[in-house]
N, C-alpha and C positions, 0 to 999 in steps of 0.2 A: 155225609152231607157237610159237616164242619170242616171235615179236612178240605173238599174241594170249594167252600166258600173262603176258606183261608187261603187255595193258590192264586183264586180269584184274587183278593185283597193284595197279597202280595206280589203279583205279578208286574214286573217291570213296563212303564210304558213303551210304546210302540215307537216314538222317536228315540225311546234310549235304546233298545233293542236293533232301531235301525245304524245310532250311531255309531255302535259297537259293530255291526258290521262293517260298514265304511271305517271304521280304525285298523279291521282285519284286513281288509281287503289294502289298504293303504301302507300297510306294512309290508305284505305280499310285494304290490308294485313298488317299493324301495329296495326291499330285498331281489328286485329282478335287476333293476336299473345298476345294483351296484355291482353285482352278477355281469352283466354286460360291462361294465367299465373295466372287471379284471380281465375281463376275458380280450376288451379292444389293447388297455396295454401289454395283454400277453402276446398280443399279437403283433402287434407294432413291433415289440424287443423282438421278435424272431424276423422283423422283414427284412430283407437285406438291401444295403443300399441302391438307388438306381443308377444307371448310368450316367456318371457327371455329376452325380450328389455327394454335396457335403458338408460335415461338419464342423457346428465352431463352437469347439471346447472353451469360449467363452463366454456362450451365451445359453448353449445350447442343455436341455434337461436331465437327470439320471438318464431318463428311459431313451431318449434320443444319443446320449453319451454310448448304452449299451450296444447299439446296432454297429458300433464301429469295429470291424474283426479284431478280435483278442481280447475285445473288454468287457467282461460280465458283470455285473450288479455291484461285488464288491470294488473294482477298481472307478465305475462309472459314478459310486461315490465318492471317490478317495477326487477325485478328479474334481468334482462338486465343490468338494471339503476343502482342498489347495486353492481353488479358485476364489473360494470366501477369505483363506484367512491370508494368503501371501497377493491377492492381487491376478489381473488379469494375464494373460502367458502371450507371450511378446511375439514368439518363433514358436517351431514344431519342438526343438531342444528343451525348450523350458518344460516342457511336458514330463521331461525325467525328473524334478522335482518332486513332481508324486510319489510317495511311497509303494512300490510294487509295478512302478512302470520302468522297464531298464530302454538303454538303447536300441536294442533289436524293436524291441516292441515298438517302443519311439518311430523309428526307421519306418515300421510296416505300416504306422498309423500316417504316416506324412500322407501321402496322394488322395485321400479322404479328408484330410480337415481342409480350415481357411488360412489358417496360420502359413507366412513363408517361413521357406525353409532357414533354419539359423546361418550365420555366418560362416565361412569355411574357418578355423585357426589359421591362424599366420603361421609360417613355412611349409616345406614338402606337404603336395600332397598326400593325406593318406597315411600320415604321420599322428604320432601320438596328441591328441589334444591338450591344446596349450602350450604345446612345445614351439616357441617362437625361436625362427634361425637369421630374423633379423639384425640388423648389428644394432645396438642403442636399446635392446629389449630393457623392458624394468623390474623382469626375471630374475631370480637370485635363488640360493641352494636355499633357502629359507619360504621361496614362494613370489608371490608378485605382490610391489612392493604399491600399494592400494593409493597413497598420496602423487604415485610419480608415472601410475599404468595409466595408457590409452584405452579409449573407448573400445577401441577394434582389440587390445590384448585382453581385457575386461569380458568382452565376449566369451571367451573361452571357456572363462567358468563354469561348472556346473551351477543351473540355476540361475544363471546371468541374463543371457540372451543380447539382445542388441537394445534393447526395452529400456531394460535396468542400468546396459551399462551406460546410456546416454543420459542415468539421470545419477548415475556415480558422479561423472562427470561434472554434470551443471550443477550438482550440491556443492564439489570440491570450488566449483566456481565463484559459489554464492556465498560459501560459509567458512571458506580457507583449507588448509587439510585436514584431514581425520585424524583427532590427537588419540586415538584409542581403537581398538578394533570393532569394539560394541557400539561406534558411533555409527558405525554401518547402519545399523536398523532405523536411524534418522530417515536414510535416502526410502522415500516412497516403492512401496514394492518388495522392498527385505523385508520379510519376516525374521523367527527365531530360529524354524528350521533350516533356512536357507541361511543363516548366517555359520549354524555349527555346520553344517556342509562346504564351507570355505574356508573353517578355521585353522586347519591343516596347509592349508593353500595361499593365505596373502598373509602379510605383516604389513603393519604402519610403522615408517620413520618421518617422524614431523618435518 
């Protein structure tokens, strides 16, 4: 008789008993809800594009980055990641920026995005990039010479595009020449990776 007048005494009220269920039940329906969200973006990344659809690796999310053929999770961040730290992609070219996107891949992803296509190089068709066979080029066995190139030679660069080089340009306009090669990362859009990516490639003569 003691013991069951003690379960009596201690027995939990009926609202806390109810609230504990409602906190079960309420976890349940979070744990379902978020259940369905893996399950809608798993699905999305598997849908393939449709007809006339496309995307723009400048706006557009990992998970919508991924549906584009060749790009899986790892590249559809790196794409994210370049876009945050060097700035938005001008042309389809500037997409080889990213670490782990080469040309081919570049090449296959062009007819899907928004991006136009980058600029041909100056001379022969179909000829090596950058190789200009104009006369007056500012080409040199040294590289292209950054205070004295055209916007259309500027192009060429990897990681240039048409974007960037029209704002090489109008800085060289604004601020005089580039007395150094690291002045580069002044013009909007270079980064630090994009700059050792060209340091092989231009020199400054004031």
């Amino acid at each position: 008789m003691l013991a069951a007048f003690g379960r009596l005494l201690w027995q939990p009220p009926a609202a806390e008993v109810r609230a504990a269920g409602l906190d079960r039940a309420g976890d349940v329906d979070s744990a379902l809800v978020a259940a369905e969200s893996v399950y809608s973006a798993s699905e999305r990344r598997r849908a393939p594009l449709a007809p006339g659809e496309l995307i723009d690796p400048n706006s557009a999310s990992e998970l919508e980055l991924d549906r584009l053929p060749g790009i899986g999770p790892a590249l559809a961040r790196a794409i994210s990641q370049n876009r945050q730290l060097e700035g938005h992609f001008g042309t389809v070219r500037e997409l080889e920026r990213v670490p782990g996107l080469g040309s081919s891949t570049v090449r296959r992803l062009a007819p899907y995005t928004t991006l136009p296509p980058s600029a041909e190089p100056e001379g022969a068709p179909g000829g090596p990039v950058g190789r200009s066979s104009r006369p007056g080029t500012r080409r040199g066995r040294d590289g292209l010479d950054l205070n004295r190139a055209t916007a259309r030679e500027l192009e060429s660069l990897p990681g240039i595009g048409e974007t960037r080089a029209r704002a090489i340009v109008r800085w060289r306009e604004e601020h005089g020449s580039f007395r150094n090669f690291e002045a580069l990362l002044q013009v909007p859009g270079v980064g630090p990776a994009t700059l050792e990516r060209l340091r092989s490639m231009v020199y400054v003569r004031p």
